[in-house]
C-alpha positions in Angstrom: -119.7 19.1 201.1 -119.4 18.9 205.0 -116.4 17.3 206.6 -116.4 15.1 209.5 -114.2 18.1 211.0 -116.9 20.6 210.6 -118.4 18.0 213.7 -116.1 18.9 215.9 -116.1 22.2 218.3 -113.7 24.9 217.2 -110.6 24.6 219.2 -110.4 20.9 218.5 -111.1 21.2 215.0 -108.0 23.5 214.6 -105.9 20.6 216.1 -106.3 18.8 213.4 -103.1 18.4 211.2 -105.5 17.1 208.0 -107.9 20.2 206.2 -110.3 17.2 205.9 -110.0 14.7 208.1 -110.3 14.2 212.1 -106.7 13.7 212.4 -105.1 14.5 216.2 -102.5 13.6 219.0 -103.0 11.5 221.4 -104.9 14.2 224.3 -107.1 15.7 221.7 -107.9 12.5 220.2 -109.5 11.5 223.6 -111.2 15.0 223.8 -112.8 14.6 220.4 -113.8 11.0 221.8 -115.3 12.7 225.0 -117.2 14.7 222.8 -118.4 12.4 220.3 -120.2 10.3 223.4 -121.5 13.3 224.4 -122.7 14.3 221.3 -124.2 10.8 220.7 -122.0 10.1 217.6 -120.8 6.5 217.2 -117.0 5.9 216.0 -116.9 3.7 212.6 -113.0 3.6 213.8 -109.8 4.8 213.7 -106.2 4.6 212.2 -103.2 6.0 212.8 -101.0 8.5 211.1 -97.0 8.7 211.8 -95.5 12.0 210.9 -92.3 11.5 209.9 -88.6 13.4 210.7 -89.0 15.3 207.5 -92.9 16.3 208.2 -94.4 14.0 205.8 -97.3 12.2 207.3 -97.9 8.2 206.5 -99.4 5.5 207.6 -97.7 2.1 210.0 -98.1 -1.1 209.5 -97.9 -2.2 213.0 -100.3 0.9 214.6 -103.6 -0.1 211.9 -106.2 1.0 214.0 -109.2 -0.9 214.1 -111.6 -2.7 211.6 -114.6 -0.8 210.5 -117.2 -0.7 213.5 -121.1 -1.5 212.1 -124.0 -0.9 214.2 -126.0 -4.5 215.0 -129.0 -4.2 213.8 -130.5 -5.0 217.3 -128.8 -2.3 219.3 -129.7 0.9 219.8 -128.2 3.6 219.0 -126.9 4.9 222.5 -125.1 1.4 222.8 -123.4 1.8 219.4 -122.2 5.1 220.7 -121.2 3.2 223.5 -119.3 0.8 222.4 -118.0 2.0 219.8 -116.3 5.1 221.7 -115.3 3.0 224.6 -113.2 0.4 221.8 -111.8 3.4 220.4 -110.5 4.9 223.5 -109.1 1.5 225.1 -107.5 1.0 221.5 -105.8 3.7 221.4 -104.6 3.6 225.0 -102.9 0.7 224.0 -101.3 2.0 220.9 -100.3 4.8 222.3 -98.5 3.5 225.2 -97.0 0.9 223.2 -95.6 3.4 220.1 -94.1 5.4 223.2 -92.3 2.4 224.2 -90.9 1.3 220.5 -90.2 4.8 219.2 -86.7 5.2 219.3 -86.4 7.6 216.5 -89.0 10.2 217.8 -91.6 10.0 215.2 -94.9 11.5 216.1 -98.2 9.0 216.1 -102.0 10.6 215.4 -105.4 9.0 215.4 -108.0 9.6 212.6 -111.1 9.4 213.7 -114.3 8.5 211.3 -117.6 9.6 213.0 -120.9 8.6 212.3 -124.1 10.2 213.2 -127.3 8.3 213.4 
């Protein structure tokens, strides 16, 4: 069975820190996104992952991500690409500037991506 790594180009797919998951820092998460538009694959969403002082990886309460994204039935499929990667990026923008201003203890914050292809 295919991941949604094997999606990704080489060199981006090795930056992942899950063996089966899109799971990546902040810069490569926006390369992957970059890539996904275009690629034409839409973004069902994201969440993030907090690596923890002892290496063990987790999820926050506070940094969710967002809800599942469908695809209206009267869009096309280019918009859904659109949209969807363009939420995804500003999203995580956000969360990423605002984790850099909370984290006092250093933690390290990733962003698993779920792609979809049409």
């Amino acid at each position: 069975m295919k991941s949604d790594l094997d999606i990704l180009p080489n060199d981006l797919k090795a930056e992942s820190i899950s063996p089966n998951e899109i799971v990546l820092d902040f810069n490569s998460t926006i390369r992957a996104i970059s890539f996904f538009r275009e690629k034409q694959i839409a973004l069902l969403g994201w969440e993030a992952w907090i690596r923890t002082l002892d290496g063990s990886l987790g999820h926050s309460e506070e940094f969710q991500g967002t809800v599942s994204l469908e695809r209206r039935s009267e869009e096309t499929w280019q918009g859904y690409v659109k949209w969807t990667a363009d939420l995804c990026e500003k999203t995580i923008r956000e969360d990423y500037q605002k984790w850099n201003r909370k984290n006092e203890t250093k933690l390290k914050i990733f962003f698993c991506l779920s792609p979809i292809s049409p």
